[in-house]
KOLTOR-927311 format. One record per residue (C-alpha): residue number from 0; x, z, y. Coordinates in nm, 2 decimals, padded with zeros to 4 digits, m for minus. Example, Ala and Ser with C-alpha at 12.3 -4.5 7.8 and 13.67 -1.06 7.14 Angstrom:
// residues 2
  resi      xx      zz      yy
     0   01.23   00.78  m00.45
     1   01.37   00.71  m00.11
This chain:
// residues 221
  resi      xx      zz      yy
     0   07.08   10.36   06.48
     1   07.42   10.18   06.48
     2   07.32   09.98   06.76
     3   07.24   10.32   06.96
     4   07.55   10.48   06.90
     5   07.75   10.18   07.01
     6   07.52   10.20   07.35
     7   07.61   10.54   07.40
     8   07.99   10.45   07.37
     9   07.98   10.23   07.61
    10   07.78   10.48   07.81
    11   08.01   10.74   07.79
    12   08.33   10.49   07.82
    13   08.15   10.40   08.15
    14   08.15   10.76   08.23
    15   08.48   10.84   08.16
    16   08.63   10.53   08.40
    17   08.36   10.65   08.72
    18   08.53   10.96   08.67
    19   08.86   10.84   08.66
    20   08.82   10.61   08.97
    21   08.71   10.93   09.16
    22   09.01   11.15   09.04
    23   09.24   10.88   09.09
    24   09.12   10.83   09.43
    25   09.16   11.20   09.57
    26   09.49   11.25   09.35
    27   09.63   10.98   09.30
    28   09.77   10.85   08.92
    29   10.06   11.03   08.84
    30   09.93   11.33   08.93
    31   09.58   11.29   08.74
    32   09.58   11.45   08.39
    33   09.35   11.35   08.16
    34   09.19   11.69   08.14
    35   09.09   11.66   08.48
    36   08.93   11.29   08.47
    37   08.74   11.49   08.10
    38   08.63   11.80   08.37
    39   08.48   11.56   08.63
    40   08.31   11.33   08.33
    41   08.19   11.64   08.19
    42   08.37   11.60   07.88
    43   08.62   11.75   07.62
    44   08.94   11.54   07.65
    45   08.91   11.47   07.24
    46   08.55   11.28   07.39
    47   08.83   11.08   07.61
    48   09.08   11.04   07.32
    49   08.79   10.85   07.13
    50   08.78   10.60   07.40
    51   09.11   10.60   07.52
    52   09.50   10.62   07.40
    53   09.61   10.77   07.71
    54   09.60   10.77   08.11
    55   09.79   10.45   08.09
    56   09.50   10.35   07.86
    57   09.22   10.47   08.11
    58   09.40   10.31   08.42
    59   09.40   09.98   08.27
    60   09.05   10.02   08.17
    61   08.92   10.08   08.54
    62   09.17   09.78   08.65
    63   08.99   09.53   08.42
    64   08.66   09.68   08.49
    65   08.67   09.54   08.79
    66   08.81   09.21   08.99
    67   08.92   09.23   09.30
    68   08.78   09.08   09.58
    69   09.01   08.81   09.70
    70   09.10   08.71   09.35
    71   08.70   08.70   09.23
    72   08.60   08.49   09.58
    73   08.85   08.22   09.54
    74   08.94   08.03   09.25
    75   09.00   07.68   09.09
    76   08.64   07.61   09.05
    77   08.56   07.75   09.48
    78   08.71   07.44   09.53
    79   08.60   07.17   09.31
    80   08.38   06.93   09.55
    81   08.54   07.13   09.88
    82   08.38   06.89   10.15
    83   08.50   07.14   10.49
    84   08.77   07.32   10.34
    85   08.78   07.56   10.63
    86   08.45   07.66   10.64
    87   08.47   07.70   10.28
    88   08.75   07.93   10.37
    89   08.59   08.16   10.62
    90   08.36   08.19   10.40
    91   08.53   08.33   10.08
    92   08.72   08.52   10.32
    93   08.44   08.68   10.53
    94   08.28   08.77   10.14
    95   08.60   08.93   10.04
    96   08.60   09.15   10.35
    97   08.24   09.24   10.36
    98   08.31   09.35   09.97
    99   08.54   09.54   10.02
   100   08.39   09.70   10.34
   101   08.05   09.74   10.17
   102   08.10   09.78   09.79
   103   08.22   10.16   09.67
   104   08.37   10.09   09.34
   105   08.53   09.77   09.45
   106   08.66   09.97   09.78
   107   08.76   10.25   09.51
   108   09.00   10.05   09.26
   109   09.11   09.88   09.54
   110   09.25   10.16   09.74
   111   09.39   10.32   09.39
   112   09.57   10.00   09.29
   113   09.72   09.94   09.64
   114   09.78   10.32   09.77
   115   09.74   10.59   09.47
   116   09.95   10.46   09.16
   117   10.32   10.36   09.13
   118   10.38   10.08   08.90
   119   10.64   10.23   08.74
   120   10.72   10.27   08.34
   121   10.38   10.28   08.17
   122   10.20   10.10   08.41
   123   10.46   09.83   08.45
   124   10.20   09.60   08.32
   125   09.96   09.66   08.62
   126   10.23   09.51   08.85
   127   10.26   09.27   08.63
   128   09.89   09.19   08.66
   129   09.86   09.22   09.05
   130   10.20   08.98   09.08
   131   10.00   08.72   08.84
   132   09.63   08.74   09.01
   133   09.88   08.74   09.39
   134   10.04   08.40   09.28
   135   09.68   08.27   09.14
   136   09.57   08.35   09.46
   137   09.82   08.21   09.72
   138   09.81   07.88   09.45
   139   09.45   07.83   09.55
   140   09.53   07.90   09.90
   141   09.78   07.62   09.91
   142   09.53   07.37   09.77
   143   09.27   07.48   10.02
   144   09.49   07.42   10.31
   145   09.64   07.09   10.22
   146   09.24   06.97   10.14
   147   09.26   07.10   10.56
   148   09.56   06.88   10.62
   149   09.46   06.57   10.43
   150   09.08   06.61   10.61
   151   09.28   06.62   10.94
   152   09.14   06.98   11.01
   153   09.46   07.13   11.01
   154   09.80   06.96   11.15
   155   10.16   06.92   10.97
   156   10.38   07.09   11.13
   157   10.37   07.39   10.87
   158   10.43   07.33   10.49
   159   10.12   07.42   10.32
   160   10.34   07.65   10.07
   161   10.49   07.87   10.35
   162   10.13   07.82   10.53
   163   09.96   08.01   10.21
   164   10.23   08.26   10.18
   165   10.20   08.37   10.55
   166   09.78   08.35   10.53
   167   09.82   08.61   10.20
   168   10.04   08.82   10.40
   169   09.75   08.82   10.69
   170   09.47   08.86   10.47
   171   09.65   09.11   10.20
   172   09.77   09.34   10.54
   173   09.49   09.36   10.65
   174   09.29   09.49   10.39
   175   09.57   09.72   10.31
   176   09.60   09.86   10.63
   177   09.19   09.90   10.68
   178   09.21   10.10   10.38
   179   09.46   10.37   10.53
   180   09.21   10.44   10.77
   181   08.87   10.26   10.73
   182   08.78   10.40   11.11
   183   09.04   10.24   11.30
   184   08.90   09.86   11.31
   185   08.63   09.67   11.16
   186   08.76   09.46   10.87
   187   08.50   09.26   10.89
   188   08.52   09.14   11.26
   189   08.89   09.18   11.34
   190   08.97   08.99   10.96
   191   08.83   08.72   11.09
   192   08.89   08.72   11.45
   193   09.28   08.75   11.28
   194   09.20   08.45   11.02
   195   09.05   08.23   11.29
   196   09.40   08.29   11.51
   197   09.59   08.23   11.23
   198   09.38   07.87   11.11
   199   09.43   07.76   11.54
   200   09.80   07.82   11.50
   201   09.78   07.59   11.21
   202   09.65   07.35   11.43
   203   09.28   07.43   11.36
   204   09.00   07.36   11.64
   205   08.85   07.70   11.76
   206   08.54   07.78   11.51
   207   08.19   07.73   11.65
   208   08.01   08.07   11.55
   209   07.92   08.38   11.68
   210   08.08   08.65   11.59
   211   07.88   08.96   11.37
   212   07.66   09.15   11.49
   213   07.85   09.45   11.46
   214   08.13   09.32   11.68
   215   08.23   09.50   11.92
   216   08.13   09.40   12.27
   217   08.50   09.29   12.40
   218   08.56   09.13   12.11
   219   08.61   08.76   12.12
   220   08.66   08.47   11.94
């Protein structure tokens, strides 16, 4: 019986953050209250209070539910044994985008973290998170691009550091931007048309690939 009950609290936790993702998302944080994230659960807010300390408390919880998709694609261990380190790139890249296109609860924290909360007071410690997971991030970006440079796929004219800064800028915009308005470009194809650009400027040869199939017809690489 103990083992039951302890199922059904992690049931109904899991219930309580798919309803807080969707308030969250058509309100935004700040103005969320927890009696509306316990009316869309289809719970009492004492059912939330058994879970959860506060909306801080529920926030966090639907931050560490889920990674997001440029920090879960590439880390330390993407590159251990990293033979092409640009292919290796467009790849992680193109499965970040297509994630984030194609998953909805991914898509849904990931719009709430960059567009519908203010980290601010309380929820200082999500910026903290994001700024930790961003430098994680552009860390392994560096790595991959000088594993570019030393396998002569990339030139040296650009410091790998201000290289990785200026490729989390590209990559982070543009997923930022697509999220604003999912309608006006294809993450998927423009991302890496964009990434592909970005790699030649580098001093990258052009990629040999065909675009995806739901390019656009004008669209080339």
């Amino acid at each position: 019986m103990a083992r039951r009950t302890k199922e059904d609290a992690l049931i109904i936790r899991d219930q309580i953050l798919d309803a807080a993702e969707r308030v969250f998302q058509r309100r935004g944080v700040s103005r969320t209250s927890l009696q509306e994230i316990a009316q869309e659960a289809g719970l009492t807010r004492g059912a939330i209070y058994w879970h959860f300390q506060n909306k801080v408390d529920v926030f966090h919880g639907m931050m560490q539910r889920v990674t997001l998709p440029m920090t879960s694609s590439l880390t330390s261990e993407s590159l251990v044994d990293c033979a092409d380190a640009l292919a290796r790139l467009r790849k992680i890249v193109a499965s970040a985008f297509h994630q984030t296109v194609h998953d909805p609860r991914v898509r849904r924290v990931f719009e709430i973290a960059s567009h519908k909360v203010e980290y601010v007071d309380e929820l200082q410690a999500g910026r903290d998170r994001h700024l930790t997971e961003r430098a994680g991030f552009v860390a392994n970006l560096e790595r991959l691009l000088a594993l570019a440079v030393a396998a002569g796929q990339l030139g040296h004219a650009t410091p790998v550091a201000q290289a990785g800064v200026g490729l989390h800028a590209l990559l982070d915009g543009l997923a930022h931007n697509w999220l604003l308005d999912p309608l006006a470009f294809d993450l998927e194809v423009v991302g890496m048309q964009a990434l592909n650009t970005y790699l030649m400027g580098l001093g990258a040869a052009k990629p040999g690939f065909d675009p995806p199939k739901s390019a656009l017809p004008s669209a080339q690489y």
